[in-house]
N, C-alpha and C positions, 0 to 999 in steps of 0.2 A: 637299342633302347629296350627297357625292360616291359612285359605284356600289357597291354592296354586294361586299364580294371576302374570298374564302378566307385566315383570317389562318393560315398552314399552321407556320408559324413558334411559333404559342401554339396549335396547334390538337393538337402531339402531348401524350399525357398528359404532367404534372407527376407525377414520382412522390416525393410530397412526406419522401415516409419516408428519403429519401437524405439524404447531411451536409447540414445550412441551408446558405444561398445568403451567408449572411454570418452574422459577429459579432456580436451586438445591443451597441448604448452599454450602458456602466457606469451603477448607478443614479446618479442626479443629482435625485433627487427631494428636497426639505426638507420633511422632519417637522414636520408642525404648521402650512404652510402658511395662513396667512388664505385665503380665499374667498369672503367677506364682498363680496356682489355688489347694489349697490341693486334693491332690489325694482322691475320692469316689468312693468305689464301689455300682454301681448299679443294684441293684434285680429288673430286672422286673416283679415278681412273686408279688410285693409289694402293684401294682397296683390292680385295677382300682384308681386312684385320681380322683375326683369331685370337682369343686370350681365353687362359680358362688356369683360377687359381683355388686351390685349397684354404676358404675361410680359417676353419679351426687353426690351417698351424701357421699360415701365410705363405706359404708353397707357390712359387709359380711351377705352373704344370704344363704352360705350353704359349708361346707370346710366338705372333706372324704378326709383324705388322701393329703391335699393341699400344704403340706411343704416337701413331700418325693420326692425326687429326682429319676427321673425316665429320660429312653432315649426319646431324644426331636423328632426325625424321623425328616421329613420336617419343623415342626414349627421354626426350626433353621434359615430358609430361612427367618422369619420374620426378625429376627435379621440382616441376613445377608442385608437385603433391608434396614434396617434402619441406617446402616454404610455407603454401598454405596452410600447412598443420601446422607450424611453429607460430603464424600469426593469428589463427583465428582457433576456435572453440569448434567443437566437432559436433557440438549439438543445436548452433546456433543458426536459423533460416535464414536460407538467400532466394530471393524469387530476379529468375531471369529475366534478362533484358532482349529487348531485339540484337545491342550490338554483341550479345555472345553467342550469338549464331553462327556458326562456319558454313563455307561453299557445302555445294550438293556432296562433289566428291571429296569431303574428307571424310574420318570416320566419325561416329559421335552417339550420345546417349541415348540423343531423342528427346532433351527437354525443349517445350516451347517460352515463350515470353508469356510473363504471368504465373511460369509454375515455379512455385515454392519447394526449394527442399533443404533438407538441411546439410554443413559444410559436410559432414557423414557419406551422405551419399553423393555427394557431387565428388570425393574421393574416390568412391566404389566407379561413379563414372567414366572418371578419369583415368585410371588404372585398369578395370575390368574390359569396358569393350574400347577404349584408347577415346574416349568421346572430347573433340575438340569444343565443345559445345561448355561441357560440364567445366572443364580444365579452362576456359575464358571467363565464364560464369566464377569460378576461383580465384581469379587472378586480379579479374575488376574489383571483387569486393574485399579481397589481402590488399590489394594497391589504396582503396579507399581509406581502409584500416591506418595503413602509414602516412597514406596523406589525404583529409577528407577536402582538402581544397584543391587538388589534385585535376587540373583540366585533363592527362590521361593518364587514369590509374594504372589502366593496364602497363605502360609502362615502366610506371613506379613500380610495379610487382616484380615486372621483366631486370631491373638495378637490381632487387632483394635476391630475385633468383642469382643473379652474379654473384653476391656477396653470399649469398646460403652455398653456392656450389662453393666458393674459396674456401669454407669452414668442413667442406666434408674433404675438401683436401685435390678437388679436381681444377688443377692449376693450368693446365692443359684444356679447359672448354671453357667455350662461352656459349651464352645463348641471346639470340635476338630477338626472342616472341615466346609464351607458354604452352605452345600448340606442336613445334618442333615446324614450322615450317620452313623452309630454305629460303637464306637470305645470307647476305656477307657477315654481318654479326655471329652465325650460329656453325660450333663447329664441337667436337666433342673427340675424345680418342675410346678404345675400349678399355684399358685401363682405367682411367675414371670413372667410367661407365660401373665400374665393379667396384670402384670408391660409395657411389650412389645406391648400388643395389645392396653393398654391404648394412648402410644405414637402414633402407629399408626393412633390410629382415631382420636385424635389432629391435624397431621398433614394431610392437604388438599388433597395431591395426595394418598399419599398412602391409606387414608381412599375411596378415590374414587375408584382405584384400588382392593383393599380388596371387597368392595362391586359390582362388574363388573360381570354380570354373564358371557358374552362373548364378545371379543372385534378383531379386523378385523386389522393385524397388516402389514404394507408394507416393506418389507425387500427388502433392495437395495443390491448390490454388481455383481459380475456376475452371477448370479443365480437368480435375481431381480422375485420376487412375493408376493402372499400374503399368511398368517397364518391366520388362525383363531383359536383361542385359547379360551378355556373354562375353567369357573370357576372348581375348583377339589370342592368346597364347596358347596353341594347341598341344603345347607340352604339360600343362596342368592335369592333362587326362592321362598321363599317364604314371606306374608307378617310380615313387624317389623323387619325383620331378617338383618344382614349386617354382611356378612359372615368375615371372619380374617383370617383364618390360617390350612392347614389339614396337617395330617404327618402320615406317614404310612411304618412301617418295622417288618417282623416276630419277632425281638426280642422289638422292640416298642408297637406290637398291633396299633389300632388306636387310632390319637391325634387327637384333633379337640379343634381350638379357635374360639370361635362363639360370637356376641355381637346382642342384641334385643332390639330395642326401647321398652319400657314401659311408655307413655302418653310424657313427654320429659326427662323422665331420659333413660339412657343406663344403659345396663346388661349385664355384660361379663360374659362368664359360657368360661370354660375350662376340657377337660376329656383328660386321660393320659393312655397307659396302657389297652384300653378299647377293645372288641369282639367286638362292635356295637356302634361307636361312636353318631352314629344320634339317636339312641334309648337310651343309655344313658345319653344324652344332651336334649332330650325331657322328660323323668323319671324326672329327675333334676328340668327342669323349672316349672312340674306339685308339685312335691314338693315346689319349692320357690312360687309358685303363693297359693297354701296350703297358706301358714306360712306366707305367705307378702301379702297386698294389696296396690297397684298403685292409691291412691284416686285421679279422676282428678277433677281440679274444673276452673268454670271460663269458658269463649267462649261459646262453647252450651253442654258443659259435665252438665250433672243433677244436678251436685256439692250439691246431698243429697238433692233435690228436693228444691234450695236456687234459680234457674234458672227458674224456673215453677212459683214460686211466683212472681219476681220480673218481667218475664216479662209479670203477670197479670196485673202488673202496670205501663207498658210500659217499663222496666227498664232491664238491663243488665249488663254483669262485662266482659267486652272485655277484659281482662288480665286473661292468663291461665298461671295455676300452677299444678303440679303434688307432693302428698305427700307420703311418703313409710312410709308407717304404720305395725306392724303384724296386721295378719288377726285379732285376735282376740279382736282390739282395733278401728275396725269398728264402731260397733254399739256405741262406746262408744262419738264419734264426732258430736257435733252440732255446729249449724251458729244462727248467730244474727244478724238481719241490725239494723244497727248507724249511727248517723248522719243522713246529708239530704238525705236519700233515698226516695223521695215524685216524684212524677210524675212531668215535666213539669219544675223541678229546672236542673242545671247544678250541677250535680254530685260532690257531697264533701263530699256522704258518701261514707262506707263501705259495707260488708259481712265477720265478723268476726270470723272464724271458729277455733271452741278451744275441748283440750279435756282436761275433770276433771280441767277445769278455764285458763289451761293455752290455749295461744292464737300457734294457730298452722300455718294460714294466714290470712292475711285480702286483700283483692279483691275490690276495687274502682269500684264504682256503678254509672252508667251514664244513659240518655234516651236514648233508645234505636233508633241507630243510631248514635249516636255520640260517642266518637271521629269519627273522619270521618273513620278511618282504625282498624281494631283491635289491641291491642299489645300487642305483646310479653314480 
């Protein structure tokens, strides 16, 4: 893993009680959804699963076990957060009840009955420090949403989260409760796992959220104070990393969804099932960096020593690009400059970078300084 460094950026408080950070989607949920999920039995013995795919190009970069259905623990909560935003408004209060209270030992916000907050940070709760509390608080008041007549909403939530998991494309889990507790219902693979986390970091809040190491939450109602809640994801603190999702139950072992910049592609790794999930998430990534390389080219990356030449010539490639190559097809990549790459012209040529003839990028070559900004 890369050095541990000050994220100063996520590190001033959140003060969550200010206007939400967006809109939430209109409901879009269908009443009465099927959920009717063939019954699997789940061996946790099956485990450890490993999966770890490159977002940008679709890459798998390393599957153990990636299709076996194993218990989901808390990364259920991911799912859960991503129904609740589809049905409810993010700036709209919920004041907690007694029944969203979870046992002593599970993990949780820290809201009590009576406090108000809004769907916003019952988000932040539910993702940040994994609070089974915040995420039931969510689940009763989306389930009321779809059905106000509803003897158990929570329930009704629990159908929606089936039907939301189908549409993100995880056909392989289901889930029995919004909390991830273990039960015959609730089973997930890592591969879907990365279906879910994918959406997540598409979407604005919750990818901001997911990546929070700690955030300063103001709960109003009669009991009015402040939370501070911490990430459960101890890879947030570190650099590249933008933490997603932990989950943890004795018959689960630990889960952990985790996603890592590599130059601007994303890399989602997923581990199920595991004794030491931050050690088997770092084993993993030193194997895919093994067996893959992140060529950067372009801006002031080396781009194979194509950057050192040209700006002997005054000359530059302001457009950066990131290529996922196997390692073992490194050495095999060269660059060419084409066209007007001459000092002193306005940039019409290239850096044409191929492997075995075919063209892999090409990178628009300018004097250095111009364009006036870099781009992306």
């Amino acid at each position: 893993m890369t050095a541990l460094r000050a994220k100063t950026k996520y590190l001033l408080a959140l003060c969550l009680f200010l206007v939400p950070l967006i809109v939430g989607p209109q409901v879009v949920a269908v009443p009465g959804a099927s959920t009717s999920r063939p019954a699997l039995q789940v061996d946790p013995t099956a485990g450890p699963a490993w999966f770890a795919i490159d977002l940008t190009t679709g890459m798998t970069l390393y599957d153990d076990n990636g299709d076996t259905p194993l218990l989901p623990a808390s990364t259920a909560k991911l799912v859960t957060a991503i129904t609740a935003q589809r049905l409810l408004s993010v700036n709209e209060q919920v004041t907690v009840e007694e029944t969203d209270l979870v046992p002593e030992d599970f993990s949780k916000m820290g809201v009590e009955p009576g406090d108000v907050l809004t769907v916003e940070q019952l988000l932040y709760g539910t993702l940040v420090p994994s609070g089974g509390d915040a995420a039931m608080a969510l689940a009763r008041t989306a389930g009321l949403r779809l059905d106000p007549e509803s003897a158990d909403p929570v329930e009704r939530f629990v159908q929606e989260m089936n039907a939301v998991a189908g549409t993100l494309g995880m056909a392989s889990s289901s889930f029995g409760n919004p909390v991830g507790s273990d039960d015959e219902r609730s089973w997930t693979t890592a591969r879907d796992l990365v279906r879910a986390g994918r959406f997540a970091l598409d979407d604005p809040l919750l990818a901001a959220i997911v990546r929070t190491p700690w955030a300063s939450v103001a709960v109003n109602g009669p009991n009015a104070r402040e939370l501070v809640i911490e990430n459960s994801n101890q890879f947030v603190l570190f650099d590249d990393a933008i933490g997603i999702k932990t989950g943890t139950t004795d018959a689960a072992g630990q889960n952990l969804i985790s996603a890592f910049e590599f130059g601007d592609h994303v890399v989602v790794t997923v581990v199920l099932g595991s004794g030491d999930r931050y050690a088997d998430t770092t084993t993993m990534l030193d194997i895919v960096r093994a067996s893959w390389t992140w060529l950067e080219l372009g801006g002031s990356a080396s781009s194979l020593g194509a950057t050192d030449e040209l700006a002997a010539n005054g000359l530059w490639m302001p457009v950066s690009r990131t290529l996922l190559l196997p390692a073992s097809q490194l050495p095999l990549v060269t660059y060419a400059m084409e066209g007007n790459a001459e000092p002193g012209r306005r940039a019409e040529g290239v850096v044409r970078f191929a492997l075995d003839g075919e063209t892999l990028a090409e990178l628009p070559v300018y004097p250095i300084g111009e364009p006036g900004e870099a781009q992306e």
